[in-house]
C-alpha positions, 0 to 999 in steps of 0.5 A: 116751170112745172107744177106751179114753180115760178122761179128757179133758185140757186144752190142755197146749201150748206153744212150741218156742221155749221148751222146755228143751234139754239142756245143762249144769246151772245149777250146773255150772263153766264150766271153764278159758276166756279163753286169748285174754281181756284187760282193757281199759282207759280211763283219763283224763289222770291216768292214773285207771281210768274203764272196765274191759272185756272185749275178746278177742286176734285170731290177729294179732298187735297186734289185739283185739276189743271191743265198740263201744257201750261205748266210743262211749258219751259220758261216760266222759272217757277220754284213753286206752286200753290192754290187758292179756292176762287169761288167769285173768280176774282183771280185775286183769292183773299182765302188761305192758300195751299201749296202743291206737294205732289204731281198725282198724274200727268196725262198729256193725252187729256191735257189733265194734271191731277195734284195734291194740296194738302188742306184743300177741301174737296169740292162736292160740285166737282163732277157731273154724274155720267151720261147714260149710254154712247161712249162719250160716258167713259169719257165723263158727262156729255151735254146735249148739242146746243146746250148752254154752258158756263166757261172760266178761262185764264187771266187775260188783261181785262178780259172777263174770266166767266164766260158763256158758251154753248155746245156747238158739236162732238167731234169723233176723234176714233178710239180716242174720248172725243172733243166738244166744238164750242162756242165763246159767245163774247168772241174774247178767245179762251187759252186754258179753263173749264167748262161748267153745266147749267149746275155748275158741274165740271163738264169739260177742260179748254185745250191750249188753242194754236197761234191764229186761232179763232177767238170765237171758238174753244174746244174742250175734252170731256171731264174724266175724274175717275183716276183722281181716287186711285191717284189719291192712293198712289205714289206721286208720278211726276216729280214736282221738279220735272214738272217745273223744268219741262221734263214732264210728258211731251205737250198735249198739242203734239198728240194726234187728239191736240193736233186735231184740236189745233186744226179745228181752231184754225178756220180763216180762208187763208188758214185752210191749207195749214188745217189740212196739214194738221189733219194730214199729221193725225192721219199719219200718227193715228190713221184715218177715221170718221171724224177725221175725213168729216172734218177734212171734208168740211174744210175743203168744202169751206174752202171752195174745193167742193170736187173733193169734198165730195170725194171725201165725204164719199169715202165716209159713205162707203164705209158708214151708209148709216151715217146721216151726217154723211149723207146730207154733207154729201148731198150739199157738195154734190148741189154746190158742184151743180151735180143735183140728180146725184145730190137729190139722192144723197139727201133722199138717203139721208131723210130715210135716216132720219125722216123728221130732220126738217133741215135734209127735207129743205135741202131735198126740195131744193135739189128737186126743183133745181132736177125740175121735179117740183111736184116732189118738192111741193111734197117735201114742203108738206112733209117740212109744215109739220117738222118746221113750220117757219122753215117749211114758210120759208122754202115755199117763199123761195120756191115760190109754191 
């Protein structure tokens, strides 16, 4: 082979939506979290436990935030509510306890139910200051890719309540506030919770995932406290009665966001058509956008139909030429189809987006070598030494350079 290559390699190419992110290690403690943490709970009219939740303390005094879904469910016979400050998050609170007065909000669109318990002390750690920039800010803090996160999630058997989580990636939801892809580091699943920063500042609420879900993954909306300050001031919106009989708004997983959250939950082989169909019913409720035919493309690839995945991912560049996501994911079917000529120039063009993305050099030189054009992938190799030198060592073990 020319210019010293001695051995053709095959398509070693992948997605970035599925490369590992520096973060911390599955085993790692999650630390000390859940200043602002409570139980809430539901009893019946005998005062029996039916329900025990996660919800999280506002920095107003008297107001909490929990999910919706799990209450709205009809079923549950509860008669009334109350809250508990758990700070150890022992699910087993040994402080007093405040009954809950009032629906505040009810917002099946965010999953979020704001509610007044009279006595309960505002929780000053209960909100992170606003990311600089993006729209993610409107939508509350935004942490990095790859950062490292605290979850506390539902009581589940023995199933410990905190655990470690890291930023997989955003998912662009069109006008909507946007999802956090996250990881579970104990694989134990999470139904319902919250997701704290490294300062133990709320950054996130765990939506209900579907039956079959997998258990390694959660994903979460971004924190929006803003409405607790005017709801303070408001009348109650949602009778507590309408609420305990599952005439509240309609559950969170049939909006075209939770639809779209069920979907990206959903990631067995034998699951991929189910998936599509979500993906399918948030086109027809919200029409198609980026994120969405991202996802879609991804899917498909995962699935092995690389032929349309690329025709998906094609679409996305049409419409965003600048997007670099775009481009290489396209460059990665385009390899797997064996179609490489045209996979070289869809990684070129995301490189020119991108010029220090170590990940698009290596995929480029493979795509070069397998064109036959190994003195433009000894190239990129150099270019790799200085971006990655553990990747760039790598390449050249395979290449043979």
């Amino acid at each position: 082979m020319s210019s010293g290559v001695r051995r053709r390699p095959g398509p070693i190419l992948f997605l970035a939506a599925v490369l590992c992110v520096s973060g911390r290690d599955a085993g790692a403690s999650p630390g000390p979290a859940g200043r602002c943490a409570c139980e809430l709970v539901a009893e019946d009219g005998a005062g029996r436990t039916l329900l025990q939740t996660v919800a999280y303390a506002l920095d107003r005094p008297g107001i909490l935030m929990t999910s919706l879904t799990t209450l709205e469910r009809g079923g549950h016979g509860w008669e009334s509510l109350r809250a508990a400050p758990d700070p150890r998050l022992g699910g087993a609170p040994s402080g007093p306890s405040f009954p809950i007065t009032e629906v505040l909000e009810a917002d099946p669109t965010r999953d979020r139910l704001l509610l007044r318990a009279p006595g309960l002390e505002a929780c000053a750690q209960a909100a992170a200051p606003p990311a600089g920039g993006g729209a993610r800010a409107a939508a509350g803090p935004a942490p990095a890719v790859g950062a490292s996160l605290v979850g506390i999630r539902e009581r589940d058997g023995y199933r410990p309540r905190v655990f470690g989580a890291r930023l997989e990636r955003w998912i662009d939801t069109g006008p909507g506030p946007g999802l956090m892809l996250v990881r579970i580091l104990d694989g134990g699943g999470a139904s319902t919770g919250v997701l704290l920063d490294g300062e133990d500042r709320l950054v996130g609420a765990i939506v209900p995932p579907p039956a079959g879900a997998d258990r390694s993954l959660a994903v979460a909306l971004p924190a929006e406290t803003s409405g607790a300050g005017a709801a303070q001031q408001g009348d109650a919106v949602v009778p507590l009665d309408s609420l305990r009989l599952g005439q509240a708004p309609r559950d969170f997983g049939a909006t075209p966001i939770g639809t779209l959250a069920r979907a990206l939950l959903l990631t067995r082989p034998d699951q991929v058509d189910q998936a599509l169909g979500l993906l399918d019913k948030v086109a027809s409720a919200a029409g198609e956008f980026e994120g969405l035919l991202m996802e879609r493309g991804a899917l498909l690839y995962r699935a092995g139909r690389a032929e349309e995945a690329i025709g998906v991912f094609a679409r996305v560049v049409d419409a965003r030429p600048d997007l670099h996501l775009a481009q290489y994911n396209l460059g990665v079917a385009l390899g797997v189809a064996g179609r490489h000529a045209e996979a070289a120039e869809a990684f070129a063009r995301a490189a020119s987006l991108e010029p220090r993305n170590a990940r698009t050099r290596y995929q480029l030189a493979l795509a070069l070598v397998a064109e036959n054009r190994g003195g433009e992938a000894r190239r990129e190799c150099d270019s790799l030494d200085a971006l990655d030198p553990a990747l760039a060592h790598e390449l050249r073990t395979l290449l043979g350079f």
